[in-house]
Structures are given as structure tokens and as C-alpha cells.
DRENDREN-673764 format. One record per residue (C-alpha): x, y, z; residue in three letters. Coordinates in pm, whole numbers, plus 50000, padded with zeros to 5 digits. Each point is the difference from the previous one (the first is absolute). Example, Ala and Ser with C-alpha at 12.3 -4.5 7.8 and 13.67 -1.06 7.14 Angstrom:
! DRENDREN-673764
512304955050780ala 501375034449934ser 
//
This chain:
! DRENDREN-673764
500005000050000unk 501515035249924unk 499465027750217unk 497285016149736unk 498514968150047unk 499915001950332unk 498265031550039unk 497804993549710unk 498514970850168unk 500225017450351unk 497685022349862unk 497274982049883unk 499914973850316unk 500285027250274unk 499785038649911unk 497655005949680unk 496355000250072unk 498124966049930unk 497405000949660unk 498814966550020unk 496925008449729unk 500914994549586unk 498565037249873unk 498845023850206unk 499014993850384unk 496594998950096unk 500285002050345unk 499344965450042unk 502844976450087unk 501524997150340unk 503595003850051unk 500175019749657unk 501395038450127unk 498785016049714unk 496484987050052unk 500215011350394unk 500905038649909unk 497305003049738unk 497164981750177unk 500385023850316unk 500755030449751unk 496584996749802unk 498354992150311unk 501015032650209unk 499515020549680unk 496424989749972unk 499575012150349unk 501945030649956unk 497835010949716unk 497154998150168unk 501515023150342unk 502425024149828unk 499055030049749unk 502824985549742unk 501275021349717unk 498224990349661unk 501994996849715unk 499354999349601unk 500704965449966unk 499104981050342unk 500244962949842unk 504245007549917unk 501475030250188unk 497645004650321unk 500135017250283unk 501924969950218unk 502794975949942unk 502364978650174unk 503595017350000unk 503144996150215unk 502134971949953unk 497094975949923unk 499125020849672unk 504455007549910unk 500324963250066unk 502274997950236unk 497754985650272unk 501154969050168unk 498694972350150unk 497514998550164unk 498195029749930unk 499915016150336unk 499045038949942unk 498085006949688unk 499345036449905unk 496955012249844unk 499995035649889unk 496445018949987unk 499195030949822unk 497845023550188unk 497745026349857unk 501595031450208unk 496545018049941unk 498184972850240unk 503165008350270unk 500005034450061unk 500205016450369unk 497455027049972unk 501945019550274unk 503454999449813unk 498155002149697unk 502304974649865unk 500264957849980unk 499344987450366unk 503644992450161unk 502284969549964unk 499414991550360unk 496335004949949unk 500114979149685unk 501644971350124unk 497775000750279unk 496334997649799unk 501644975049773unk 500814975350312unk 496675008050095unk 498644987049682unk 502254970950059unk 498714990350294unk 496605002649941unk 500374977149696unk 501944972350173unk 498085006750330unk 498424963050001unk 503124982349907unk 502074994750337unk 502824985349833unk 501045039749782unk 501765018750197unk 499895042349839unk 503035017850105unk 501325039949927unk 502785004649797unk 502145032249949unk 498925001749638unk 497084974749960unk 497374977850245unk 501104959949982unk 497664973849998unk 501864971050126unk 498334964049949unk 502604978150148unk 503545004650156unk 501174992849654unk 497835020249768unk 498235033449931unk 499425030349819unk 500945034450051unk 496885022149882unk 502015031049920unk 497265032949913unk 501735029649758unk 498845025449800unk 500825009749625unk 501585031149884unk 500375011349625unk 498234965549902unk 501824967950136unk 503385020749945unk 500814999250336unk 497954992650371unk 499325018250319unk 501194971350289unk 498705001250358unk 503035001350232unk 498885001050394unk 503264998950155unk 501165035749877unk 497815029650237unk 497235002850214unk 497594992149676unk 502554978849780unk 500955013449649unk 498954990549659unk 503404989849818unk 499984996049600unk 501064967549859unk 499374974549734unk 499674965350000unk 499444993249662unk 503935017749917unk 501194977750290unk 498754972349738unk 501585017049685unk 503325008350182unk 500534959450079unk 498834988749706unk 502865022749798unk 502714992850230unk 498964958149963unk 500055006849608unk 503505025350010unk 501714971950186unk 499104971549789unk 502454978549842unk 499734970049718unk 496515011250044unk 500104988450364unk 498765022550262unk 500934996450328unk 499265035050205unk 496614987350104unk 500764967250093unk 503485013550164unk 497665025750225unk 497614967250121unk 503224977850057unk 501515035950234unk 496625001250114unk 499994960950142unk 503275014150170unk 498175026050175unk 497424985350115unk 502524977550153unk 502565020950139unk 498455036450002unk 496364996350117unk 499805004550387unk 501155033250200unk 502665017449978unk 500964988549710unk 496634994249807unk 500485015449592unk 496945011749855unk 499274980949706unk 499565024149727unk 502965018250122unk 502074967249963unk 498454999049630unk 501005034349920unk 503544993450196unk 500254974849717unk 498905017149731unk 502675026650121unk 502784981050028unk 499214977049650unk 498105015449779unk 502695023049796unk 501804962049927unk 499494970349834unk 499374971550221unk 501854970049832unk 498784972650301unk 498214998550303unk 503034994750212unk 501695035749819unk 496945015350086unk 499654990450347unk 503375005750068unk 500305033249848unk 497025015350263unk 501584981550317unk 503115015349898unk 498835032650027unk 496495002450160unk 501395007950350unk 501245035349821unk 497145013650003unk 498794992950370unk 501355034150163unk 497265019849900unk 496755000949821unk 501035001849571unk 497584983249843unk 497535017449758unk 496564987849908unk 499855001649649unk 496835009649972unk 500405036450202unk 503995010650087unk 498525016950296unk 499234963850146unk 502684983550172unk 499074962050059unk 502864994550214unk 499085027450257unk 499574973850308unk 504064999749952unk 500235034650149unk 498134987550330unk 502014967950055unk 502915006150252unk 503614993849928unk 499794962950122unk 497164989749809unk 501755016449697unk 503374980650068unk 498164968449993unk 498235002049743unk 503465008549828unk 501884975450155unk 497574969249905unk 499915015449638unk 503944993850047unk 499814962750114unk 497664994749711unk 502275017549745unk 503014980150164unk 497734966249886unk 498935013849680unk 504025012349878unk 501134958850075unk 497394988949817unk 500685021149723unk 504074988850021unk 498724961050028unk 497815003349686unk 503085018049794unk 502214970950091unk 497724976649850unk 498904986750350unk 496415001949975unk 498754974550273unk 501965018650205unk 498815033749912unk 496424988950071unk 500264993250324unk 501275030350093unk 497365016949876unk 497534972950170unk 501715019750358unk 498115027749854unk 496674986949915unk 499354967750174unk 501194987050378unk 501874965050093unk 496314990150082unk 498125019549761unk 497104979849816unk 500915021549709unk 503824979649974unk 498494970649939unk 498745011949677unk 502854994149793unk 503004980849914unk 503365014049977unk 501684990249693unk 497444992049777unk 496945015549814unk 497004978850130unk 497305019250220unk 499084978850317unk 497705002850226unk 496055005549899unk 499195006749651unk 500635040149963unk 497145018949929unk 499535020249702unk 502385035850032unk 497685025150078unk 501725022049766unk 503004999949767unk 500675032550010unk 
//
């Protein structure tokens, strides 16, 4: 098995979503991701409808007023599909604050739309409806749910007005878009491309597993879309000839950029995704920094193993990285050859 091998395969059997229907998904079959997001995402958008004055549109059966977005929609989502984020349009002339004589306030905006929440899921015991700082989550389980996130338009879908409650007595509106977030990934996974390969999407889930791993409980918890835009920083103005390049190349130089806050959103320069950094204290900061070093430590052998031909060897280096001594996920493959074991992998969710 070569190392592109490796990851290839690593991918399918433990980090891309499961689509387990042939065509499009229904909704229908268990254990299928795909049909899990988009059963529960019809289902709260019928209910939404009928609560929330949404913002028509001239063609409601392809562009309407509510999507999914975040990584779910740039595909870069892993699994499972813990936090799915549904973006709804509002008509701002249904919002206003007759006092201020302008839209109601974030805070107040968040607060009806839990409201609404609640009193749709108020006979089902098992959905918990919780406030966010920019949207109201409906969680179903410990392992999924979906982040109802309300906006505004401005100058027609060019750009959104956000709810953000953390920032004044009130909150602030911030300007974003979600659907550039989706344009801006998409370029950098075509830019980096190479033999017709791309690998920046699949590269972000496999840094993503990593996270979720190593960087998901306080202090030292990275924001997800930060991490995506970390990688899109660090890769996307090079061609990413492997996996193993690719993941090496951010390790090398992710814990650079851990001082201070410096990452952009994309969609609005005046948004920096990364702000948290500013508030994490010197410790936190150093080991976050000094784990991205261990891992970059790993990464640079593996790298050396695979030039000198030694590619068993390589691979389980990079296994210290993704899998444990008693991880289920080890047992998934043999090291020197190309067979898959294990159960029969599911269909890729994607192969983008």
C-alpha cells in the first residue's frame, strides 16, 4: 500500500460522510449521513415556514430563501455529521423595532427565533434548543443537529446582515456571506489540483479528523471553520502533489499563525474568524503551538520515510497521527499492501 493509498482508503472508511443510497437520498435509509442531514433539514424547514415571515424570492423551487451552508454545503464535513447549518433569509420588513425604527436587535432576534424553536419541538423531550452567538441550535442527539442561523439580505443576496450577541449590550449585526465561503473553497480545491486530482477538500476533512482529535476540548479547542480557512491559508497559493505534502506543509507552519488573530473571512475583510485567538492566554496559545509541533515532527519523518522508498514505514508514522495503538480505526488496513479490510467501505460521500 503507498501512502496515497493509505489516505485514500482512510478516507472513505473513517472521515468522509457515509451515502449509502445509488442517486439521490431520500431520507430513507439508516446509517446513510446524507439521508440523516436532509431528512431533519426538510423537516425543520416545513416548520420554519409556517412560524417565520421568510424572504420570498423570484424563483422559490431553485434559489430560495434557506439553504444548508457551512462545511456540510463546501464539503468538507466529516463524519458523522455533528453540527449542520441551515441559513434562513428573513424579510427585514416583518423585523423591525418600531422604537429604533430599524430591524429588531441581534440579541432580540436570536431570542424570538429560539422561541419559535421551542415552541415547535415543545412535545418532543428528546430536542434540546440552545442560543448560539450567531444562530439558535436544535440539537437531536449528542451527535447531531442543526444550527438555524436567521440573516438578512442587502443589495440582493450580495452580501448578509449576521446576528452576533456576544459584541454589546444588544449584539451587532456583522456582514458576511456564506455562499462566497462556498466559492472561495471550491477555487482554491480547483487552483490546487494536479493530474486532475484534487486534494484541498479532502486534505481539510483528513486536518479536520486531526482536530477533532487533538484540538477539540478547552484550552486548546480550534474552531472548525477557522482550521478550514488556516488551511486554505497556508495551501491554497500551491499545488498539492499528495496528501502527505499537503498535510505536512500546514503542520509545518500552522503554529505561525497562533500569536494573534490573522485570519480573514473571505466573505467581509472586516471579519476576523480567528478572533477567539486574541482571548486565549499565553499558555493556551503555547500549546496549541507546541502540539502543532509534535504533529509536524510526525508528519516531516513520514515525509523522509516515503522519499527513501520506505513506505510501510512511512504509514505508520502517520497512523501516530490519526489512529491510537488501540484505535478501532488501525485495524482497518494492512500495511504493505493495497487490500481494504475491515467492513465493506461505504460509498465516498463525495469525491471532491
Amino acid at each position: 500500500m503507498t501512502v496515497e493509498e493509505f489516505f485514500d482508503n482512510f478516507l472513505i472508511s473513517q472521515v468522509n460522510l457515509n451515502k449509502l443510497c445509488d442517486g439521490e437520498c431520500t431520507g430513507s435509509e439508516d446509517g446513510c449521513d446524507i439521508c440523516l442531514v436532509t431528512s431533519k433539514y426538510k423537516e425543520l424547514v416545513e416548520k420554519l415556514q409556517e412560524k417565520l415571515k421568510i424572504l420570498p424570492t423570484e424563483d422559490e423551487e431553485n434559489e430560495p430563501s434557506y439553504f444548508l451552508t457551512g462545511s456540510y454545503r463546501r464539503h468538507t464535513m466529516i463524519r458523522p455529521p455533528k453540527d449542520v447549518d441551515l441559513f434562513i433569509v428573513l424579510d427585514s420588513g416583518e423585523y423591525q423595532d418600531s422604537e429604533l425604527n430599524d430591524l429588531i436587535t441581534p440579541k432580540a432576534l436570536i431570542a424570538k427565533l429560539k422561541s419559535v424553536l421551542k415552541n415547535i419541538f415543545v412535545n418532543d423531550n428528546g430536542v434540546e434548543v440552545e442560543e448560539q452567538r450567531h444562530s439558535v441550535t436544535v440539537r437531536y442527539s449528542e451527535t447531531f443537529s442543526i444550527d438555524v442561523i436567521p440573516a438578512f439580505e442587502i443589495d440582493d443576496s450580495k452580501a448578509y446582515k449576521i446576528p452576533d450577541i456576544e459584541t454589546g449590550e444588544n449584539g451587532r449585526y456583522i456582514v458576511s456571506n456564506p455562499k462566497l465561503h462556498y466559492e472561495y473553497i471550491n477555487k482554491i480545491n480547483e487552483s490546487t489540483k494536479v493530474s486532475e486530482k484534487k486534494r484541498f477538500k479532502k486534505v481539510v476533512r483528513l486536518l479536520k479528523f486531526v482536530k477533532r482529535r487533538k484540538f477539540n476540548e478547552d484550552p486548546i479547542k480550534i474552531r472548525s471553520f477557522h482550521f478550514e480557512l488556516l488551511a486554505a491559508k497556508i495551501l491554497g497559493d500551491v499545488k498539492i502533489q499528495s496528501y502527505a505534502e499537503g498535510i505536512n506543509n500546514f503542520f509545518s507552519r500552522a503554529g505561525d499563525y497562533f500569536d494573534q488573530a490573522s485570519i480573514t473571512d473571505p466573505a467581509n475583510t472586516d471579519n476576523m474568524v480567528d478572533d477567539y485567538v486574541d482571548e486565549l492566554d499565553e499558555q493556551a496559545k503555547e500549546s496549541i503551538k507546541t502540539e502543532l509541533a509534535k504533529l509536524s515532527q510526525i508528519s516531516n519523518k513520514a515525509i523522509e520515510l516515503e522519499n527513501s522508498g520506505n513506505e510501510e514505514s512511512a504509514i505508520t508514522e502517520w497512523k501516530k497521527i490519526f489512529t491510537d495503538d488501540d484505535d478501532e480505526t488501525d485495524k482497518n488496513f494492512y500495511v504493505g499492501g493495497s487490500t481494504y479490510v475491515g467492513n465493506t467501505p461505504s460509498k465516498p460521500w463525495c469525491n471532491v
